[in-house]
C-alpha positions as CSV (number, residue, x, y, z in Angstrom):
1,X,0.4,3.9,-20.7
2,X,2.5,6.1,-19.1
3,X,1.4,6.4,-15.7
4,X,2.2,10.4,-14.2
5,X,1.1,10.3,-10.7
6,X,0.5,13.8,-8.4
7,X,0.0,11.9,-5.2
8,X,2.7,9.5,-5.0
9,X,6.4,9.8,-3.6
10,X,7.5,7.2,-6.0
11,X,6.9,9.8,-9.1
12,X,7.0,7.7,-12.4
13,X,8.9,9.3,-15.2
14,X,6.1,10.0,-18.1
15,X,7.0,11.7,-21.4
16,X,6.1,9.2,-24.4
17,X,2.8,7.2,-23.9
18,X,3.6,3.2,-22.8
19,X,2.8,0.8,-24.3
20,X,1.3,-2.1,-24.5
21,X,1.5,-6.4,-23.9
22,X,1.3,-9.7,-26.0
23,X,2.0,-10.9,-29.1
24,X,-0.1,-14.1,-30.2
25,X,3.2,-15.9,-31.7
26,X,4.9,-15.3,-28.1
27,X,5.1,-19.5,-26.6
28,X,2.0,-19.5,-24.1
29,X,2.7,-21.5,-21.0
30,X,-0.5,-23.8,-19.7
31,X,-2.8,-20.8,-21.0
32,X,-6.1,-21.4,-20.8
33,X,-7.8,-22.5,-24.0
34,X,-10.0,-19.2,-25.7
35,X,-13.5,-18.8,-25.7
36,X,-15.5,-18.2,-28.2
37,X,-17.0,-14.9,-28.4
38,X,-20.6,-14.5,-27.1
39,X,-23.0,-12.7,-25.7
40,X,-22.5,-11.3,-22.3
41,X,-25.2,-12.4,-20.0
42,X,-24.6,-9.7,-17.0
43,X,-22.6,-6.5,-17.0
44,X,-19.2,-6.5,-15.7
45,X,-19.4,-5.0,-12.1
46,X,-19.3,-0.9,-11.5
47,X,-20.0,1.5,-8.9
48,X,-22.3,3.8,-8.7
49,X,-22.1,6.9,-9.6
50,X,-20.9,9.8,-7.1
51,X,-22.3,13.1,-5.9
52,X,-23.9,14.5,-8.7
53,X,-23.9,11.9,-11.2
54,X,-20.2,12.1,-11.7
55,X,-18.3,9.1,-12.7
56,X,-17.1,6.6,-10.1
57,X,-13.6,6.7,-8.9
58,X,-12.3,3.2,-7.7
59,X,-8.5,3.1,-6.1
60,X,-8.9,0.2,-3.9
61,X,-10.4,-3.0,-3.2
62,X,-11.9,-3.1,0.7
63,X,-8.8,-4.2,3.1
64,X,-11.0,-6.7,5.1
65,X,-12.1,-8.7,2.3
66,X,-8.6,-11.1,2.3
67,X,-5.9,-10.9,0.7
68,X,-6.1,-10.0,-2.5
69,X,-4.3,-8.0,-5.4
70,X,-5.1,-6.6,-8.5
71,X,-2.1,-6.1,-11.1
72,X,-3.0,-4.0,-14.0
73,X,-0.7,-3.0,-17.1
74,X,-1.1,0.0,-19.1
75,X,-1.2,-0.7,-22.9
76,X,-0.2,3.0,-24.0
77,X,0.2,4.2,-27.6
78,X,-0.6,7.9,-28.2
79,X,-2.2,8.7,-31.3
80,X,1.1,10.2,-32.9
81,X,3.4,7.6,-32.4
82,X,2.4,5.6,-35.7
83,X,5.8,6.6,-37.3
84,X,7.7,5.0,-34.5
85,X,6.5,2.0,-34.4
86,X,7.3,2.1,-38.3
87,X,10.7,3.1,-37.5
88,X,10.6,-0.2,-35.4
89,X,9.8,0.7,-31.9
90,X,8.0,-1.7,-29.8
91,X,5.0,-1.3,-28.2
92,X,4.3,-4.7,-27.1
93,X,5.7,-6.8,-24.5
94,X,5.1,-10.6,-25.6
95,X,7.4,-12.2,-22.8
96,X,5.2,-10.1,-19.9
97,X,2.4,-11.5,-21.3
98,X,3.9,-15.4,-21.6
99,X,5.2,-15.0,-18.2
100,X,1.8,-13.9,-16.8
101,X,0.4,-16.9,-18.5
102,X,3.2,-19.5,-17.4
103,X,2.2,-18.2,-13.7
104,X,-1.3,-18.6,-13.9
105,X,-1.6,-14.3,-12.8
106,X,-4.6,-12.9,-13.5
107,X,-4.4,-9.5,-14.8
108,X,-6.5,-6.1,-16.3
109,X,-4.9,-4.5,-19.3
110,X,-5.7,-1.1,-19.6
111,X,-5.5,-0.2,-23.4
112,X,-5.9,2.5,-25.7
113,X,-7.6,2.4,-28.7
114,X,-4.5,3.6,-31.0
115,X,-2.7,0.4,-29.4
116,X,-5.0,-1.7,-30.5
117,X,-5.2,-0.4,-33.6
118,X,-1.6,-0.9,-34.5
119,X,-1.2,-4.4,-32.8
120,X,-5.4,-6.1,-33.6
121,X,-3.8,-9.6,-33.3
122,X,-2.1,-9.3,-29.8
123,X,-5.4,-7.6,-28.8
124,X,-7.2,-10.0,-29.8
125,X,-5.4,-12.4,-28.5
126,X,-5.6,-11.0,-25.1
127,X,-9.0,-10.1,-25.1
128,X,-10.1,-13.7,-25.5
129,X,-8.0,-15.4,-22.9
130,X,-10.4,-15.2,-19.9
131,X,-7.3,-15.3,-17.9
132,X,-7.0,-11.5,-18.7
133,X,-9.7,-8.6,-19.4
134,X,-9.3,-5.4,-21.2
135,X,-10.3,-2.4,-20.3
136,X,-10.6,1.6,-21.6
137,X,-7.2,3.4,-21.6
138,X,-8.6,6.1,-24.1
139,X,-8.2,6.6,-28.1
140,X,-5.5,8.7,-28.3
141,X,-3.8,8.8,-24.7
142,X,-4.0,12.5,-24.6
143,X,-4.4,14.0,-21.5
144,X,-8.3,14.8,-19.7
145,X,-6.7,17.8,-17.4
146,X,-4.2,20.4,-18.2
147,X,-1.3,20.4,-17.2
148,X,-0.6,16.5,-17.2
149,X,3.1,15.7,-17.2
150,X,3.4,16.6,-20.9
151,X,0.9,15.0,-22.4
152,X,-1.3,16.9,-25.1
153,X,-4.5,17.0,-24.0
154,X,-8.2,16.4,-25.5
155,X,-10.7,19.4,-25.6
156,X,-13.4,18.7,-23.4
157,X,-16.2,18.1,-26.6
158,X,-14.2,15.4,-27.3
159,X,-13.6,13.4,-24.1
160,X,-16.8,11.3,-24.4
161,X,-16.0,10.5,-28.0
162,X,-12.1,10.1,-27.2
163,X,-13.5,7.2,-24.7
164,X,-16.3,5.4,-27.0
165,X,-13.5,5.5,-30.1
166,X,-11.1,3.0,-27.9
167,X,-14.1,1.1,-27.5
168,X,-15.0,1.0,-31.2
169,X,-11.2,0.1,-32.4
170,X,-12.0,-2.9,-29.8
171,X,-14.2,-4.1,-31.3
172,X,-12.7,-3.7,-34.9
173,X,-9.7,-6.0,-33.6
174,X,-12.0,-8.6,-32.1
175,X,-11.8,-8.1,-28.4
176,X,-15.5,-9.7,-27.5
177,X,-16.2,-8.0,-24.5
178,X,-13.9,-5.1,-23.5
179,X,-14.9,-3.9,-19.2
180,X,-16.5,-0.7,-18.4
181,X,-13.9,0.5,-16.6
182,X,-11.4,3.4,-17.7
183,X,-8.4,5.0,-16.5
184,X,-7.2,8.2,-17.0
185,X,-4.2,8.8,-19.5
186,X,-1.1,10.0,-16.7
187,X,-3.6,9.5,-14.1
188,X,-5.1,13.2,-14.5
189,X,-8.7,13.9,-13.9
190,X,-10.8,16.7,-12.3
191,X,-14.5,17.2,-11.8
192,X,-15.1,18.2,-15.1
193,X,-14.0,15.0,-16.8
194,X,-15.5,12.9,-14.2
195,X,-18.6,14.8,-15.4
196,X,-18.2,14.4,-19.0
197,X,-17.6,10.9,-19.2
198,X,-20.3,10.5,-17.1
199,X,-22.7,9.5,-19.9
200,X,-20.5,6.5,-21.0
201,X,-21.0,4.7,-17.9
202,X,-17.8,3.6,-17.0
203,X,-16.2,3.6,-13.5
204,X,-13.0,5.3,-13.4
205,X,-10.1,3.4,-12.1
206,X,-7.0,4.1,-10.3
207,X,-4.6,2.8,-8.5
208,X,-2.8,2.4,-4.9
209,X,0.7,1.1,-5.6
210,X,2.6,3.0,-8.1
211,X,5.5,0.1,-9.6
212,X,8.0,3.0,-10.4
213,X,9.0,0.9,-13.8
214,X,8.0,3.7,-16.5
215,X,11.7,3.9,-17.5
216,X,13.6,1.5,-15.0
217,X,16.2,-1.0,-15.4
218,X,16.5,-1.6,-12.0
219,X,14.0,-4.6,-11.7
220,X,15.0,-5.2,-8.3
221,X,14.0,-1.9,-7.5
222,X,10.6,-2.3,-9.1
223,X,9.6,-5.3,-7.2
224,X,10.8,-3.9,-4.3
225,X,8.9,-1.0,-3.6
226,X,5.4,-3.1,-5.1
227,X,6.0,-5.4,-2.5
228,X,6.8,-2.8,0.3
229,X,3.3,-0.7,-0.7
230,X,1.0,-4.0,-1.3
231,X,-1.9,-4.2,1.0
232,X,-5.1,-5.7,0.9
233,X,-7.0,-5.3,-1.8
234,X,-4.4,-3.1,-3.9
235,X,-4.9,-1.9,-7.0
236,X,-0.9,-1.8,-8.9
237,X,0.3,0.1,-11.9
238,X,2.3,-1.4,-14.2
239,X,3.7,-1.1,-17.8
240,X,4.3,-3.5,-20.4
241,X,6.3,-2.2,-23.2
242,X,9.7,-3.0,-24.2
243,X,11.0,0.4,-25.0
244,X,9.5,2.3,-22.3
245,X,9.4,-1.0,-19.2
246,X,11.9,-3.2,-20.2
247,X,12.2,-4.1,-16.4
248,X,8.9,-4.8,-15.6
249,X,9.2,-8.5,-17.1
250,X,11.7,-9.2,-14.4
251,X,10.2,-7.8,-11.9
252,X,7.1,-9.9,-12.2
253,X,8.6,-13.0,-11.7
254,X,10.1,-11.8,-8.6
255,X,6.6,-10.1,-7.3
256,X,4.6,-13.1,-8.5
257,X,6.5,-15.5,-6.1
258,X,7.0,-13.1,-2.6
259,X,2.9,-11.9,-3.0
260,X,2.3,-15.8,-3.0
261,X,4.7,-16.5,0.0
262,X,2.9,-13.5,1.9
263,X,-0.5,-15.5,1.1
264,X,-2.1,-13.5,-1.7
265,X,-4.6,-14.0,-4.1
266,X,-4.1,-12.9,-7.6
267,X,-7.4,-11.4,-9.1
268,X,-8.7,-9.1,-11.9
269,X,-9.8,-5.2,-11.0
270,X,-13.2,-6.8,-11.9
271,X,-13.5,-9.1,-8.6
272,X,-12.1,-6.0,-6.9
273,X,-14.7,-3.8,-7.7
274,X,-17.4,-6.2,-7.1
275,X,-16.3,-7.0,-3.6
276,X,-16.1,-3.0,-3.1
277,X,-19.9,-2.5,-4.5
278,X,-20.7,-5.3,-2.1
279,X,-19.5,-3.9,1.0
280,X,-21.0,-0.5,0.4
């Protein structure tokens, strides 16, 4: 996942989708033992939807509601990208994902569907450690606007089914219970795709703190300017794959740590959202 932001100083370099977290052979550090999969027995929480119907947009947990912070990690793979991962790319970040575990961070892994289906195990795996969730990064990673940093875009008839696909290779790889929630492929939306995905019932979520580590080696930097643009209930952007983040590991440990000093609480976009549909 690739995140191309219009609104942000810190511009993150996007060209080739990001990718994703986890391998199940990676050594798990005091990780929670799975559950077994079963039935949900109340939704995930959303927000409602906007003017008109239109799909909820959710940047931000509420700022009086204590120190908390959401970090999510884009799992990108677009649907073309098959032959490099043959050639041997990576698209997977097993270390992120034991470090995560070894320091007990909660976090939202925002997925697409081609992702999972080139890598079923590692989603799998991380879709049954309740220490993470995972949620809707698209099928294919293609763009929902034009104009979106590069990346090819998906016709508007398609958008809904572009959405519900991810959701369907999900399942296939054994993910039990994969959130409502979806973010947009380089951040890109408009009215018109808030309207067309609409019908899936999702809510739409964004971001406040842009991690600038699409394409860094500068972990220090990384951490750096997460730490400096935390607040309250913040929503960061991350990536977690080895060819396109190979800092990002790095910079974790040295986020993890400061956040903690500073008195933050580590939670899943999930707690964030329901703590922003109980304050409205």
């Amino acid at each position: 996942m690739t995140i191309r932001v219009r609104r942000v100083a810190a511009a993150c370099a996007l060209g080739a989708a990001l990718t994703a977290c986890g391998a199940p052979s990676a050594p798990h550090a005091s990780r929670p033992a799975p559950t077994a999969p079963t039935a949900v027995t109340s939704r995930p929480p959303t927000l409602a939807p906007g003017p008109a119907g239109l799909t909820p947009v959710f940047k931000n947990g509420p700022r009086v509601d204590g120190k908390t912070v959401a970090l999510t990690f884009d799992a990108d793979m677009t649907a073309d990208q098959g032959p490099r991962a043959a050639a041997g790319e990576h698209f997977d970040n097993p270390q992120l994902i034991a470090t995560l575990r070894a320091l007990k961070v909660p976090a939202t892994v925002f997925m697409t569907g081609r992702w999972a289906d080139e890598y079923p195990a590692e989603a799998r795996d991380i879709g049954r450690d309740p220490q993470f969730e995972i949620a809707n990064h698209s099928y294919s990673h293609y763009a929902f606007t034009g104009d979106c940093y590069g990346l090819p875009t998906v016709s508007r008839d398609r958008m809904k089914s572009d959405v519900e696909r991810a959701y369907t290779a999900f399942k296939k790889a054994g993910v039990p219970n994969a959130m409502p929630y979806f973010r947009f492929p380089g951040g890109c939306y408009d009215r018109q795709a808030l309207k067309t995905l609409s019908a899936v019932g999702v809510t739409a979520v964004q971001w406040d703190v842009v991690s600038g580590d699409a394409f860094a080696t500068d972990s220090d930097a990384v951490a750096q300017q997460v730490l400096e643009g935390v607040r309250p209930g913040s929503v960061v952007v991350m990536h977690c794959t080895r060819s396109a983040a190979p800092a990002t590991e790095k910079a974790v440990r040295m986020i993890v740590p400061e956040l903690r000093k500073k008195g933050y609480r580590f939670v899943k976009v999930s707690e964030l959202i329901g703590a922003a549909d109980r304050h409205r």
